[in-house]
C-alpha positions as CSV (number, residue, x, y, z in Angstrom):
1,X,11.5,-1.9,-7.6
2,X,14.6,-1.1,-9.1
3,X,14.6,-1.2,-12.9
4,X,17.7,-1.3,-15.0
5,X,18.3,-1.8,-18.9
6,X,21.0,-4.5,-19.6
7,X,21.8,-3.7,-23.4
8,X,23.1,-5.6,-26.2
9,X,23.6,-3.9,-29.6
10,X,24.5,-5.9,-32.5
11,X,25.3,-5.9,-36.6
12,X,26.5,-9.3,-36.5
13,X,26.2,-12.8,-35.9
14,X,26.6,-13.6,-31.6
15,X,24.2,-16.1,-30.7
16,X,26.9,-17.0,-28.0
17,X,27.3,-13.5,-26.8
18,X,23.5,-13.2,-26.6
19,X,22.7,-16.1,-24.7
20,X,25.5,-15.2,-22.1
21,X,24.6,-11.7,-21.3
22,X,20.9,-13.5,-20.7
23,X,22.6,-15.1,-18.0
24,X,24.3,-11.7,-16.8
25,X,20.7,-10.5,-16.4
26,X,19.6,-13.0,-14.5
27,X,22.4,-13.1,-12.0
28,X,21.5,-9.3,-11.1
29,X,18.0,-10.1,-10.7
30,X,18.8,-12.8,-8.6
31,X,21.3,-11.0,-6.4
32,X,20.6,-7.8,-6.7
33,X,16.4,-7.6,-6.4
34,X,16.2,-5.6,-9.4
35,X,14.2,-6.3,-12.7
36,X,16.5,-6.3,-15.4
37,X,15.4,-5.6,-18.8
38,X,17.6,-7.2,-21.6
39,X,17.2,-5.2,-24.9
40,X,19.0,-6.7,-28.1
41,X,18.8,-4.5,-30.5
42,X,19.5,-6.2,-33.4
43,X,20.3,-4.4,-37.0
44,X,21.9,-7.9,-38.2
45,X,21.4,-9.6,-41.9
46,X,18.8,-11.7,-42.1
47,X,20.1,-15.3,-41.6
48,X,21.8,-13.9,-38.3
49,X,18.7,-11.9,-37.6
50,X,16.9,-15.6,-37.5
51,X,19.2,-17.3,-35.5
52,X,19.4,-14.7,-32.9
53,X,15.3,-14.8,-32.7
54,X,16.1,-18.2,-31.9
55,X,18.4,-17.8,-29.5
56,X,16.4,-15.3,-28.0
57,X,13.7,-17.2,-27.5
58,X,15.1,-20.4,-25.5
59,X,16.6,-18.4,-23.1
60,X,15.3,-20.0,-19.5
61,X,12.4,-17.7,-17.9
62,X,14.1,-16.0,-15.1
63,X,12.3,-14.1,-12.1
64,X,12.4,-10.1,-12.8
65,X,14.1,-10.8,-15.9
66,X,11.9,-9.1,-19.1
67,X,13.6,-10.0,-22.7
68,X,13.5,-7.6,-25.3
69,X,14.6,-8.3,-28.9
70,X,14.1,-5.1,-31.3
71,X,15.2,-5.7,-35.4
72,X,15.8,-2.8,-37.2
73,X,11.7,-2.2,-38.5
74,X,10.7,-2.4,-35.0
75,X,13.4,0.3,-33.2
76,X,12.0,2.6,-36.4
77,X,8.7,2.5,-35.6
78,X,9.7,3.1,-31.7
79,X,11.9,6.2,-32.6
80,X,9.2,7.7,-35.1
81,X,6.9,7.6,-32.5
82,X,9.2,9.5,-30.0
83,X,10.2,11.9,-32.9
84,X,6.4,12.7,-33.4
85,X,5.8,13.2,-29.0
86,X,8.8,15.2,-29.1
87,X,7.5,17.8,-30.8
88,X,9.7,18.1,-33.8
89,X,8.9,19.6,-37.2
90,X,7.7,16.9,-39.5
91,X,11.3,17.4,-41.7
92,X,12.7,17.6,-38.3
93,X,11.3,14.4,-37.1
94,X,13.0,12.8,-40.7
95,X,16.4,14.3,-39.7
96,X,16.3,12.9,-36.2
97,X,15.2,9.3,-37.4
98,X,18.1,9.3,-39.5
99,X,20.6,10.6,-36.7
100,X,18.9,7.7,-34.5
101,X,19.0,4.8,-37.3
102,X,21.6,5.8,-39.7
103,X,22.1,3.3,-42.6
104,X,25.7,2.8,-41.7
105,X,27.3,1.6,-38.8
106,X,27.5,4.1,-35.9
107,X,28.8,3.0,-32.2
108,X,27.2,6.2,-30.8
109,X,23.4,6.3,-32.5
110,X,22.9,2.7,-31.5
111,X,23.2,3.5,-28.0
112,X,21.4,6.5,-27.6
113,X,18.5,4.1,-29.4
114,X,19.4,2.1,-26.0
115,X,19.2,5.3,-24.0
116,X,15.9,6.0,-25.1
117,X,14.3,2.3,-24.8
118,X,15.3,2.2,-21.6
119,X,13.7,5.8,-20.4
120,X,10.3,4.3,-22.4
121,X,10.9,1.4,-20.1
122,X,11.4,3.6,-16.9
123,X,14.9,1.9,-16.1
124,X,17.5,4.2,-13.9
125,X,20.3,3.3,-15.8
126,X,21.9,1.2,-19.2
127,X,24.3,-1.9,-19.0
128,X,26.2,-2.0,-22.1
129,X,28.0,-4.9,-23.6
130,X,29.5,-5.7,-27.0
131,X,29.1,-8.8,-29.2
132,X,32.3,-9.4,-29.4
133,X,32.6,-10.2,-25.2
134,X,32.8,-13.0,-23.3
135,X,33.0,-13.4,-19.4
136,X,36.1,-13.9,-17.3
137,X,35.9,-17.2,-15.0
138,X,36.7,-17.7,-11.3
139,X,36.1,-21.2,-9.5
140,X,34.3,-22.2,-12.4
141,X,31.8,-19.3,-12.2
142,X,31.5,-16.0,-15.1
143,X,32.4,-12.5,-13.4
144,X,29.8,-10.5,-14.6
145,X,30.3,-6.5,-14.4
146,X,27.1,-6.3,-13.7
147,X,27.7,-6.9,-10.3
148,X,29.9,-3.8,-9.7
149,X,27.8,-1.6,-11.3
150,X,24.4,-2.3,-9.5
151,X,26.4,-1.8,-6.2
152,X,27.7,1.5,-7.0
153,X,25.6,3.3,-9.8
154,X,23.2,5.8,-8.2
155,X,25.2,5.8,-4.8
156,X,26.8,9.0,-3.1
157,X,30.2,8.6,-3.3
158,X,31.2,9.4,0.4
159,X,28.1,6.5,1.3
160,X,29.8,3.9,-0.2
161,X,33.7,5.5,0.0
162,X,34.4,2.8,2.8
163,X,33.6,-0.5,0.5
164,X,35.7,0.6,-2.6
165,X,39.6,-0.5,-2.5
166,X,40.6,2.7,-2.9
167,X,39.5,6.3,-3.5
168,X,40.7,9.1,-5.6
169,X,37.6,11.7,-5.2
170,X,38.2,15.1,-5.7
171,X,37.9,17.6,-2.9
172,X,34.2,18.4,-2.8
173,X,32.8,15.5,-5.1
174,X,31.9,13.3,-2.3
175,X,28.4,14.5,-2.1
176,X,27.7,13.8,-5.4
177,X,26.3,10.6,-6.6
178,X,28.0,7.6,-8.8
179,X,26.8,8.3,-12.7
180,X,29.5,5.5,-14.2
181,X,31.0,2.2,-13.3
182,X,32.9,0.7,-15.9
183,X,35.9,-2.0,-16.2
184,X,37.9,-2.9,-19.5
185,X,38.7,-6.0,-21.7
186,X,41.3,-8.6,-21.4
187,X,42.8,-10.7,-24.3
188,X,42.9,-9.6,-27.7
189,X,43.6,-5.8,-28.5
190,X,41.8,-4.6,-31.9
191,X,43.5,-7.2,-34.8
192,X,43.9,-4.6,-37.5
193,X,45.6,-2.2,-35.3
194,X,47.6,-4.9,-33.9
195,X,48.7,-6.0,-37.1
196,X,50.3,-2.3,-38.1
197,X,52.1,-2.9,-34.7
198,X,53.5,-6.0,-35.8
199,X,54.3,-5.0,-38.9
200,X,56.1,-1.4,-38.2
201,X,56.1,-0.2,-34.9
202,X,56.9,3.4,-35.9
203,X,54.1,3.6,-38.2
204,X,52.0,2.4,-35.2
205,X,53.2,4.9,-33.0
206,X,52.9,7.7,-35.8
207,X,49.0,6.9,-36.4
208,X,47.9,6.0,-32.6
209,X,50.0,9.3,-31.7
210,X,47.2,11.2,-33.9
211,X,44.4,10.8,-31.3
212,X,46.7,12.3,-28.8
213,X,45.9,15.9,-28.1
214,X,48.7,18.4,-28.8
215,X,50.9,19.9,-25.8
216,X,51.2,16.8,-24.1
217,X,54.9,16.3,-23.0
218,X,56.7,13.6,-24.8
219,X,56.4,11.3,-22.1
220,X,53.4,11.3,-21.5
221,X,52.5,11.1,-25.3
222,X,54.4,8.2,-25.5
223,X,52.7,6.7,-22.2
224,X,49.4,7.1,-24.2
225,X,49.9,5.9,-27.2
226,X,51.5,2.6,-25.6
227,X,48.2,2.7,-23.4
228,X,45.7,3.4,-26.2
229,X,44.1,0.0,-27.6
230,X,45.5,-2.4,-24.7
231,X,42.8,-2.7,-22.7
232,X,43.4,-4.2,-19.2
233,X,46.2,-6.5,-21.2
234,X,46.0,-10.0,-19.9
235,X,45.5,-10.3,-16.1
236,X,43.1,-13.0,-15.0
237,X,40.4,-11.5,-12.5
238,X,41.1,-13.5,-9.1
239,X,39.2,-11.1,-6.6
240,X,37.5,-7.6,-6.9
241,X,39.3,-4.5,-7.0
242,X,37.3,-0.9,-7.6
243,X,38.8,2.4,-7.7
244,X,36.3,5.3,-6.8
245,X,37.1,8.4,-8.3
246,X,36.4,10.2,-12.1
247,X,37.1,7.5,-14.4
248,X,39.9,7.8,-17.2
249,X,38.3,7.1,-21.1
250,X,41.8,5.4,-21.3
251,X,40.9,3.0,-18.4
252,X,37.2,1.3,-19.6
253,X,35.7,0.0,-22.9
254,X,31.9,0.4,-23.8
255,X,31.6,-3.1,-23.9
256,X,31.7,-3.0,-20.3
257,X,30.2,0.1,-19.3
258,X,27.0,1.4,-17.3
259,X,25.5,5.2,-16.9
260,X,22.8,6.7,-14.9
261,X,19.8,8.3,-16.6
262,X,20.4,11.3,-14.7
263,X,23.4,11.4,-17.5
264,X,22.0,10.0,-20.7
265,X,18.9,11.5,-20.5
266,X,20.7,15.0,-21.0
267,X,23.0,14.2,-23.6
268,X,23.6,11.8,-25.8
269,X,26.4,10.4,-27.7
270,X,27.9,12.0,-30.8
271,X,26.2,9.7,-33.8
272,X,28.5,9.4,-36.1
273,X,28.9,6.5,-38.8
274,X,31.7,4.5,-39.7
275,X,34.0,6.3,-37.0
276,X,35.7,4.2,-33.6
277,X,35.4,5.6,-30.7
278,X,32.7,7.9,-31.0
279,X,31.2,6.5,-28.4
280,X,33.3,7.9,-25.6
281,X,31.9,11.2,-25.2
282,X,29.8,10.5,-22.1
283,X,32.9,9.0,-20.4
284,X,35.4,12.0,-21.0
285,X,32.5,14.7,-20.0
286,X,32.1,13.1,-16.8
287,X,35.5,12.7,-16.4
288,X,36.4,16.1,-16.7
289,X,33.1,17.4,-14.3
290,X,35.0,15.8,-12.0
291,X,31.5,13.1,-11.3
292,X,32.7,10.2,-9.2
293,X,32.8,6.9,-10.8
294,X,33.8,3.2,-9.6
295,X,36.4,1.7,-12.3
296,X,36.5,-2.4,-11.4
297,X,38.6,-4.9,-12.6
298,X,35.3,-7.3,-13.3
299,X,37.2,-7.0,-17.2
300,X,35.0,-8.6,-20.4
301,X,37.6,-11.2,-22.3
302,X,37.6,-9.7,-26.0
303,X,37.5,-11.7,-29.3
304,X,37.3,-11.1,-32.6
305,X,34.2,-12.3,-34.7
306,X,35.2,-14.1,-38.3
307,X,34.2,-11.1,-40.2
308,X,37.1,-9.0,-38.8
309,X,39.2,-11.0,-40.2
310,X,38.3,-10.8,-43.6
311,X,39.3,-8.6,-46.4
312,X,35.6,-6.4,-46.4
313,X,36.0,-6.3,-42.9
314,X,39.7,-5.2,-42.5
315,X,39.2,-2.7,-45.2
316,X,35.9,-1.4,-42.9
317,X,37.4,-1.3,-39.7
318,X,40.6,0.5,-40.9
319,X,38.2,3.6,-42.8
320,X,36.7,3.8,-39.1
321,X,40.1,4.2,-37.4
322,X,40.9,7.0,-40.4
323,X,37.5,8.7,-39.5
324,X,38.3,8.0,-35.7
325,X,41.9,10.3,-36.4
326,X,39.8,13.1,-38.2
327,X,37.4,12.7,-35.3
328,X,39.4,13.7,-33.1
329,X,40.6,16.9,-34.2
330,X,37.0,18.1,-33.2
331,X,37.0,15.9,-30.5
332,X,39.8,17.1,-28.4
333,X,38.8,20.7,-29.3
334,X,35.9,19.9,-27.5
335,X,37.6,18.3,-25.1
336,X,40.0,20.9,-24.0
337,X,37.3,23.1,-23.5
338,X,35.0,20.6,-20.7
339,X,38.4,20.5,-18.7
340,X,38.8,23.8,-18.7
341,X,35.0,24.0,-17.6
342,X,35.6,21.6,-14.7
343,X,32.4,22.5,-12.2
344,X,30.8,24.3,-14.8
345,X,29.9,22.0,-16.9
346,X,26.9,21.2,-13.8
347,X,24.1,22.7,-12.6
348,X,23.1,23.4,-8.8
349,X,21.8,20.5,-8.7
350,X,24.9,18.6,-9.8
351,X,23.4,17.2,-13.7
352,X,25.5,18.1,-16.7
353,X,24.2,21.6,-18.3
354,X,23.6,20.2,-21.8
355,X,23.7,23.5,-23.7
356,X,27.2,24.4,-21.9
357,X,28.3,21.1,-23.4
358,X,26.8,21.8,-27.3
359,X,28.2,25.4,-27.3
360,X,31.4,23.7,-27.1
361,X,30.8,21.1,-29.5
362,X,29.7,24.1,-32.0
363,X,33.0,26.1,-31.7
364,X,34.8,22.9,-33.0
365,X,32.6,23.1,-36.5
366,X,35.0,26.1,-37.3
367,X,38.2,24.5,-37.0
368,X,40.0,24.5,-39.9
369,X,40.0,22.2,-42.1
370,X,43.8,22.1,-42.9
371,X,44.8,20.1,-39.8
372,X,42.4,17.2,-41.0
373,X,43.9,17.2,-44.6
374,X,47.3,17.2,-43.0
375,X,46.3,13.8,-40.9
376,X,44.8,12.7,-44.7
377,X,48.1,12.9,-45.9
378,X,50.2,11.3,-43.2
379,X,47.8,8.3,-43.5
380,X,48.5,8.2,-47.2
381,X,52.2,7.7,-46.3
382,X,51.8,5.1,-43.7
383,X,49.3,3.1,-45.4
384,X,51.5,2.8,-48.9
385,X,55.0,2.5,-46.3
386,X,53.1,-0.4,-44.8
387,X,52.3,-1.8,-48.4
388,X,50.0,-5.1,-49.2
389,X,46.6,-4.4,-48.5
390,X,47.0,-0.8,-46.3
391,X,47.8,0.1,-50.2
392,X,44.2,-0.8,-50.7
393,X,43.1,1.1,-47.7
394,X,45.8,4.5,-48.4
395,X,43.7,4.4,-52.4
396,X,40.6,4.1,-50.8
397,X,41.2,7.0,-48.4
398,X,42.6,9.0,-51.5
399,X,39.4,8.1,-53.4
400,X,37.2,9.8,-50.7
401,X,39.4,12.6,-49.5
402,X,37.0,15.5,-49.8
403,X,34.1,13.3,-48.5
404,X,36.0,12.3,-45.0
405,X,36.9,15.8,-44.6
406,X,33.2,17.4,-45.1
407,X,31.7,14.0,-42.6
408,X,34.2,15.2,-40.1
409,X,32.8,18.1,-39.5
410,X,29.1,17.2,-40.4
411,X,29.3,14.5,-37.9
412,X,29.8,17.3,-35.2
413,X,27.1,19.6,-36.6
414,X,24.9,16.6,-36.4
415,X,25.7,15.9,-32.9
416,X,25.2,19.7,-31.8
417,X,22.2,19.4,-33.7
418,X,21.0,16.5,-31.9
419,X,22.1,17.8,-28.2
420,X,19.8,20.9,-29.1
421,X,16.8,18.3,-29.9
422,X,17.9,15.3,-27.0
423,X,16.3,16.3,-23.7
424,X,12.7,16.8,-25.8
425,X,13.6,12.9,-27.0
426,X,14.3,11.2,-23.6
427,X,10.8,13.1,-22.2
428,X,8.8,11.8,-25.0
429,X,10.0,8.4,-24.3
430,X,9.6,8.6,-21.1
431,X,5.9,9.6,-21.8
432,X,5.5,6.5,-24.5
433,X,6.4,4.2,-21.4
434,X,7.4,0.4,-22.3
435,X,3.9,-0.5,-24.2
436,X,6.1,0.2,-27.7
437,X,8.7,-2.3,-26.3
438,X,7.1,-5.3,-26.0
439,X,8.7,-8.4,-24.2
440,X,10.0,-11.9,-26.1
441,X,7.6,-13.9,-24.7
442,X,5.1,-14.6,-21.9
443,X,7.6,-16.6,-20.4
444,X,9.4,-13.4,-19.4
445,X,8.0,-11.4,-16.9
446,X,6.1,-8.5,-18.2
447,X,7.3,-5.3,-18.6
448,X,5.1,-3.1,-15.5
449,X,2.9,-0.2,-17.4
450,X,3.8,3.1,-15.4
């Protein structure tokens, strides 16, 4: 049977969100024959650790549904084991815990922890979703991605070119298989972000225009920037609409998102803390090796949890856009280089050559470093123009100058680092099979030993 890893990670309070996506799972279960595994993994505080366990555990026992709630002491132990099967030095095995399970925030390391639960559990691909999601509606029933990306994933693209609405393949991709379906958001675009719109669209444009590679024409610059952050804006879903071709970054979310293993278990996602967006990686690589993918319009409704809207997390969620601008500098180094590589970035076989991709990602660790203070500075400016609290944010920025310049170019050391160490990961957890992830309860289905 079929096995798939639906994937929640979470740092905050979503009972809601969590008891939702339980219902996702059980809806491709149902219509799909496949056994779903739902894997929170959980690094909330403790009160919202405890009602999540809760919540967890009253959702109804569904047929090939397996429930899998994983706090922060439990993914640990899972990772040291893999770290130990993989091979690794014992110093080695300390460096890679920490890439896995950093002690800040990091979009990318909690879903390579995904990426490697769901190889222990021997699922074909991962489902991600976001705690800040809800479902769209229609007739009274939730549109759940979910759908989409079980009738696509793992397809060759020419077998299913007929059922999509339209198709933008390549010339000579259509013997290669789907390895992404994704959709975007609808609703609210990111509140702090929208608020420097609001409050000086220039400034706006000046910032958002940083994650824009250089040589773009002004138009198109301008098209990006008004693109970058919007989502899928505010259509309501009234019937399904999927575009097969390689999928834009600009054109999904990772809150709605779903990758083969034949992808993730080669490389993983850059880990860096504190920094937006790092989590895109997969999404632009296959992009530019031209790998078909099925964008939907099956978009999650976005919201914004309390703590976004307070001063701690304002002031959080505005360093990780300025890391996000420094990231990029790397980033679209990188980047430049896997379009250039086009074909080459696959084997004969048609996976992604891993050590093509962290050659690249090493070349970018000698950029210099003057481009990143420049971006410092033109922060600086726009923070103190937009005054009131950004003052905060342009003293805090000044305060850590030399530190956000050195993590910049650590964090891509650290993902080269991890690249080199990745495929020896997903192999050893693979080999540890799903007896370290233990179901909820016995009301779930059992996961099956392999």
């Amino acid at each position: 049977m079929r096995r798939v890893c639906l994937t929640l990670p979470t740092h905050r309070a979503c009972a809601g969100t969590i008891a939702a996506v339980g219902e996702e799972a059980a809806y491709g279960a149902r219509q799909f024959g496949v056994e779903v595994h739902l894997l929170v993994l959980d690094s909330s505080p403790a009160p919202a650790l405890a009602e999540h366990r809760k919540t967890v555990a009253a959702l109804p026992p569904s047929p090939g549904v397996t429930v899998h709630h994983l706090d922060e002491g439990e993914q640990r132990a899972f990772l040291r084991e893999v770290t130990v099967r993989s091979g690794a030095e014992r110093e080695g095995q300390d460096r890679l815990l920490e890439l896995m399970l950093p002690s800040r925030v990091s979009y990318g390391a909690c879903t390579n922890r995904a990426f490697l639960l769901a190889q222990a559990l021997g699922c074909t691909s991962v489902h991600r979703r976001d705690s800040d999601s809800r479902y769209q509606h229609l007739d009274g029933e939730p549109v759940f991605p979910l759908h989409q990306e079980l009738t696509y994933l793992g397809q060759r693209a020419d077998d299913v070119r007929g059922s999509a609405t339209r198709s933008k393949l390549p010339p000579g991709t259509g013997g290669r298989r789907i390895t992404m379906a994704g959709g975007s958001f609808v609703g609210e675009m990111s509140v702090d972000v929208a608020e420097i719109r609001d409050l000086d669209p220039d400034t706006y444009r000046e910032l958002i225009g940083l994650s824009i590679p250089d040589g773009y024409p002004e138009i198109w610059r301008g098209h990006l920037i008004d693109a970058s952050f919007r989502g899928a804006g505010d259509t309501a879903f009234d019937g399904d609409r999927t575009t097969l071709a390689p999928v834009s970054p600009m054109r999904v979310d990772m809150c709605n998102i779903a990758l083969d293993h034949e992808v993730y278990r080669r490389v993983p996602l850059p880990p860096a803390t504190d920094t937006i967006g790092s989590d895109y990686f997969l999404i632009h690589l296959l992009h530019d090796a031209r790998m078909p993918g099925v964008q939907h319009n099956r978009h999650i409704v976005n919201f914004h949890t309390a703590e976004r809207r307070t001063d701690a997390g304002f002031l959080a969620y505005q360093l990780r856009f300025a890391k996000f601008l420094l990231s990029k500098t790397y980033l679209n180094a990188v980047y430049a280089q896997t379009a250039a590589a086009g074909d080459a970035l696959l084997d004969a076989e048609g996976h992604l050559r891993a050590c093509v991709v962290a050659g690249f990602v090493r070349d970018s660790i000698g950029l210099d470093r003057a481009e990143n203070a420049r971006r410092l500075d033109v922060l600086d400016r726009a923070y103190r123009r937009l005054g009131g609290r950004y003052a905060t944010v342009a003293d805090t920025l000044a305060g850590r100058r030399s530190r956000l310049l050195d993590e910049a170019r650590d964090d891509m050391a650290d993902f080269a680092l991890l690249m080199d160490r990745w495929e020896a990961l997903t192999r050893a957890s693979a080999e540890a099979g799903p007896g370290g992830v233990p179901p909820v309860t016995a009301g779930h289905r059992p996961a099956v030993t392999r």
